[in-house]
N, C-alpha and C positions, 0 to 999 in steps of 0.2 A: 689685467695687471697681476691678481695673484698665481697666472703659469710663470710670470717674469721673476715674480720676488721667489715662488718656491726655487725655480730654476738659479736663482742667486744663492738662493741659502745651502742649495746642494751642490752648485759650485764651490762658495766658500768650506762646503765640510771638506769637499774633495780637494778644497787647495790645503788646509791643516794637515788630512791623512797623508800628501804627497810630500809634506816640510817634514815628518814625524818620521815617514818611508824612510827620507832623502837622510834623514841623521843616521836612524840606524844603520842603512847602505854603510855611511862609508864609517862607522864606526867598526863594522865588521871586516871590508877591505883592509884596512890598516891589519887589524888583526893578521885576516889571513894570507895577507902578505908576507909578512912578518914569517907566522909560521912555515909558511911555503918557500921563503929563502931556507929556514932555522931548518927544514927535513928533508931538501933538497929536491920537494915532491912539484915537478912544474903542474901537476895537475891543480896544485893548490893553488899556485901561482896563475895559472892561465884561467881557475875559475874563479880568483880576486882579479883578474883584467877584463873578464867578464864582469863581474857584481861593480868595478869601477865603470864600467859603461851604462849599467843603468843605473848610477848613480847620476851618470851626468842625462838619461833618458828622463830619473825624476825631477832632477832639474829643471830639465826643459819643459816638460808636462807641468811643473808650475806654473814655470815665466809663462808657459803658453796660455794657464788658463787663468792668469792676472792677467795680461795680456785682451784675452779675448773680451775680458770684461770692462777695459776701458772704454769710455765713449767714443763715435765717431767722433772727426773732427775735417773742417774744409780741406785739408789734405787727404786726409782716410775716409772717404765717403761710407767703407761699408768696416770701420773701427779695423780690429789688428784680427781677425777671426784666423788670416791667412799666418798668424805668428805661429800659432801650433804645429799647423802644416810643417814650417821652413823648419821647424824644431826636430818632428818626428822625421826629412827628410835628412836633415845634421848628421841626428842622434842615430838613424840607422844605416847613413853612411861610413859612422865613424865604427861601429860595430863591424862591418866588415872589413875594414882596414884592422883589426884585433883581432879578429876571427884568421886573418891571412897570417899574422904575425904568430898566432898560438898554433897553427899548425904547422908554418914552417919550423919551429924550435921544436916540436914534438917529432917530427919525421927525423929531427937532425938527433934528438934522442932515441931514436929508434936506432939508428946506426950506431950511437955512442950510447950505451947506455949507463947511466949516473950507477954508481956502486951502493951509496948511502942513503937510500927512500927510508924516512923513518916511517913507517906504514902507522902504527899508532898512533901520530897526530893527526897524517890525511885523515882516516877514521875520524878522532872527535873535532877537529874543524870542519869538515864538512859537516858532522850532524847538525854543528847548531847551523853552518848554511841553511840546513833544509827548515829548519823553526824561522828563523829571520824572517827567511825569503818567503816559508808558506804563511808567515803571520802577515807580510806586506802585503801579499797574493790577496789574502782575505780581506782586508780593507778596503782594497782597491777595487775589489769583485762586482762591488753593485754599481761603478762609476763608468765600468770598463764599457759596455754596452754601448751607451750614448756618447762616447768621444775617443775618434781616433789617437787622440794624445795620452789619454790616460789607459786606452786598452794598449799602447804602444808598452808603457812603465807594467801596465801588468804583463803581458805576455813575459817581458822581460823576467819579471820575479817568478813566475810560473818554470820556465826554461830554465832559472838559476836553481831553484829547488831540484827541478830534475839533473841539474848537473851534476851540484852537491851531490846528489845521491848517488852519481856515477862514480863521485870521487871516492864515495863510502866504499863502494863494491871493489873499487880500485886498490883502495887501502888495505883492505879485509884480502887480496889476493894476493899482495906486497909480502903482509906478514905471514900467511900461512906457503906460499911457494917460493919469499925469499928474492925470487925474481923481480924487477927490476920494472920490466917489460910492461906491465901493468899499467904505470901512471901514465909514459905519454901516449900508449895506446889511447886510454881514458882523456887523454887531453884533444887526440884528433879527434874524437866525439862531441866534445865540450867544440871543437872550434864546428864541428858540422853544425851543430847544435844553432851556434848562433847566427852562423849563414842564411839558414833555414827561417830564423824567426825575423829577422834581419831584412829577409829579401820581399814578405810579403808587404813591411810596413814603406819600406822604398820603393816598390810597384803602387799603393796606395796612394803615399803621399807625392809621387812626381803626374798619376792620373788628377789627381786636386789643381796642380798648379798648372796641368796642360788644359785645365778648364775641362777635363774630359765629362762622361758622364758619371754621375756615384754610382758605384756597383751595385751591383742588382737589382736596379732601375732600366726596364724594360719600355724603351723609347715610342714602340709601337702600343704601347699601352695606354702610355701620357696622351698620345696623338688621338687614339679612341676614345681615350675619355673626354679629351676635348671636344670631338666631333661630336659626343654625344649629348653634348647638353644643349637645352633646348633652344633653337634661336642660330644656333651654329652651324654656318654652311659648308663651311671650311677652313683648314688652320693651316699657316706655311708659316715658312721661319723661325719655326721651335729652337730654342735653344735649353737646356737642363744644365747649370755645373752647380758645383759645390764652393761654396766660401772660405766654411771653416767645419771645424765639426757639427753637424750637425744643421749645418745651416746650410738648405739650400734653395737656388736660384730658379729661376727660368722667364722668359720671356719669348712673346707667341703674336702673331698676327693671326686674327681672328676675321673671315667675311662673314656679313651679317647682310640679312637682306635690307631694302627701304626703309626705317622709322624710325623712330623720334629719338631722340637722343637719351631720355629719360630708359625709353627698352632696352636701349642698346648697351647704357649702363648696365642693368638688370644683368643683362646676355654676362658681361663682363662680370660682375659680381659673381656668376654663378660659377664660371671660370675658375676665378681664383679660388672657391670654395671648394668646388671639385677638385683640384691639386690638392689644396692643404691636408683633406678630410682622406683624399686615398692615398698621396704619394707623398706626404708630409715636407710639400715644397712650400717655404714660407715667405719667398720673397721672389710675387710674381707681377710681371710686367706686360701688360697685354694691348695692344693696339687693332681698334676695331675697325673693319674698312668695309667701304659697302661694294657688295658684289658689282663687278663689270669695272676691270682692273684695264689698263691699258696694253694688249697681249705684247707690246713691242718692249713694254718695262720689264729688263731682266730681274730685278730684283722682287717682281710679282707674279712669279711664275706657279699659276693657278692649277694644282691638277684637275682633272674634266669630273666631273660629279658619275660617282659610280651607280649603276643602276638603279639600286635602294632610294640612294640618295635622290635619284634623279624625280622617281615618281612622286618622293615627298615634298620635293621643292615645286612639282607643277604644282602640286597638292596645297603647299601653302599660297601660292599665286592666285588658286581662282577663289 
């Protein structure tokens, strides 16, 4: 009980930091909106249509992780875990729909380019971008690890800072060269920028919903650690996906030789222990069958005991 209530309470910190993130976002947006019409700097602008996207990112990484915390219910057997997921898959959809938008108007500035870039504003609105962004960065830093959603809103703040700072460098060559050229150069950066951060979390989150397997979960691995526990003749019908963050599944048919039902439990228990303890899957499903499967049953198609195996199973026979 107390890995649940800690895991509660470090949810609820991480859901305040992300309400506190989500003010300051778009307190800043507004601004540098504002400013980025007021200097005619679209860099400002395209990296306030940036910082408004992950305002709507922290958003979502809330709803998601109020969301995850609700109870199941006879509808949602395994609760909203999958809420996050649909969020981060939203949130980095709509990101590249903004990313296309901020470079098509920067290319179009490229051929026309604006007369009036106040370069001294880009400069001090973007600094404070880089304070906002890296102070939200930092918050979020120790949450980011264990949840697709909330490393979704940090990466986000991460790439904003390095925008910001694009924006600075852009401004600083505004005013000293005069030229023009600068800002939506610096904006088709800002839009690569957020393609780039964009496109791993939409690879991530549509492998979750395709039920695939979590990344860097090495399938032949699960399968030997299963073989290897003691009692275990054979495993087929592995399955591995992911729920939510953090949460995941699998369920295994397991042959077991002749006996009693009480060992074959045992067998089983030790199953699910050997997941949790090395692949930290925590919701596992295992059904035990005893060897000598019907070879006409497609859905029991036994592979042949390998050599190893072979001697040990006479071995446990006589």
């Amino acid at each position: 009980m107390s890995h649940s209530h800690g895991h509660s309470h470090a949810h609820h910190l991480a859901g305040r930091r992300l309400a506190l993130s989500l003010g300051l976002t778009l307190l800043f947006v507004i601004a540098e909106l504002g400013s980025g019409l007021w200097s005619h700097s679209l860099s400002l602008v395209s990296d306030a249509g940036h910082n408004l996207a992950d305002a709507l990112a922290l958003l979502l990484s809330w709803y998601g992780l109020r969301a995850a915390s609700w109870p199941s219910s006879a509808h949602r057997t395994f609760g909203y875990h999958r809420v996050g997921i649909l969020a981060a898959l939203i949130n980095s959809a709509s990101l590249v729909v903004i990313a296309g938008l901020i470079l098509w108007q920067a290319v179009e500035r490229l051929f026309h380019p604006q007369t009036l870039v106040r370069g001294q504003v880009m400069i001090g609105v973007a600094l404070t971008g880089i304070l906002v962004n890296g102070l939200i960065a930092t918050w979020l830093h120790h949450s980011a690890k264990d949840d697709l959603n909330i490393r979704s809103a940090y990466l986000h703040m991460l790439g904003d800072a390095l925008a910001a700072f694009g924006v600075v460098v852009a401004g600083v060559i505004v005013v000293l060269t005069g030229s023009p050229l600068a800002d939506p150069i610096c904006s088709i950066l800002i839009g690569l920028l957020i393609l780039a951060s964009s496109w791993s979390i939409l690879r991530e989150s549509t492998n979750v919903l395709l039920e695939g397997v979590p990344q860097g979960m090495d399938m032949a691995k699960v399968e030997r650690a299963i073989s290897h526990v003691p009692g275990v003749m054979d495993v087929h019908d592995l399955h591995v996906w992911t729920l939510g963050s953090g949460v995941i599944a699998c369920s295994c048919h397991v042959v077991v030789a002749e006996q009693s039902i009480r060992e074959g439990q045992q067998v089983l228990r030790a199953v699910v222990e050997e997941l949790e303890h090395h692949f930290h899957i925590t919701h596992t499903t295992v059904q035990i069958e005893v060897e000598g499967c019907d070879p006409k049953d497609m859905y029991c198609t036994l592979r042949p005991l390998r050599a190893g195996e072979a001697r040990d199973h006479a071995h446990h026979h006589h």
